[in-house]
N, C-alpha and C positions, 0 to 999 in steps of 0.2 A: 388247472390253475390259470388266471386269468391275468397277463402281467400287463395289458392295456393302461396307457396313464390315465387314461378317464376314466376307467372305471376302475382303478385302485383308489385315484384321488377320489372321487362321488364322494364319500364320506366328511372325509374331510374338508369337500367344498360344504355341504350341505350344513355341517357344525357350524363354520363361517358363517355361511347366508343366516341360520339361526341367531347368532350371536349379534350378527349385526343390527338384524333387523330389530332384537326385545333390546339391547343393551348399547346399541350405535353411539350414543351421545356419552353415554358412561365412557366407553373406548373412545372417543374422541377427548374430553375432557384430561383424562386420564394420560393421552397420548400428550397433550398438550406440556402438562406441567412435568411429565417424564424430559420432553424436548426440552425444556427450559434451564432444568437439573444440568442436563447435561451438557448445556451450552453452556451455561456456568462452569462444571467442571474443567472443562478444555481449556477457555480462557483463564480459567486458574491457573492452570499449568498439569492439568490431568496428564497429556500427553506426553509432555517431557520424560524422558530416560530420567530415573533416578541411578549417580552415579555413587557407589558408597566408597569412602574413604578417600575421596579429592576435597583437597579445599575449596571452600567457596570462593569463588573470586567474580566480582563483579564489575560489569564494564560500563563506562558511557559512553557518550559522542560529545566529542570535543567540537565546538568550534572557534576558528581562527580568526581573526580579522585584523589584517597587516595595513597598518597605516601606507596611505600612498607615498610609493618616495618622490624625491625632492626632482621636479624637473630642472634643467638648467635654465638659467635667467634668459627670457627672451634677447634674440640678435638685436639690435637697432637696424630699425627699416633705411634702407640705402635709398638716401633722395636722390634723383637723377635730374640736374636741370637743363633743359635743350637751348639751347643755342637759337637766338633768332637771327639771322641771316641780315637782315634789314637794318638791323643796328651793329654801326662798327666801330669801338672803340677806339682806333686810333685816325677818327677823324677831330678829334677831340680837340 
């Protein structure tokens, strides 16, 4: 008995190579719209756990938007005036 993978497989590669060769485009085709099925499925919800006997409870997403609060009233800007040297009021 011969437990070699190539030559157990042979056979089985050789179906393939046949299969592909008269019927490729059928298996292709074929493969296609299988992929499509079952892209659908998933996004359906194929994969989810079915849970039995919990309520269904459904959730969203909230969003918030807090109005800005209330700054304090701006300071009054502090005039500063200088002094000129050159002028003296009690020459007056």
């Amino acid at each position: 008995m011969n437990l070699n993978p190539g030559e157990v497989l042979n056979p089985v590669f050789h179906f393939l190579d046949d299969a592909i060769a008269d019927y490729g485009v059928y298996l292709y085709i074929a493969l296609v719209w299988l992929c499509v099925i079952v892209i659908a499925w998933i996004f359906s919800g194929g994969l989810r756990r079915k849970i039995r006997h919990q309520p269904h409870i459904t959730s969203s997403i909230g969003i918030v938007i807090l109005p800005p609060t209330r700054q304090p009233p701006p300071t009054p800007p502090i005039i500063m005036h200088e002094l000129d040297p050159s002028r003296d009021d009690d020459d007056g």
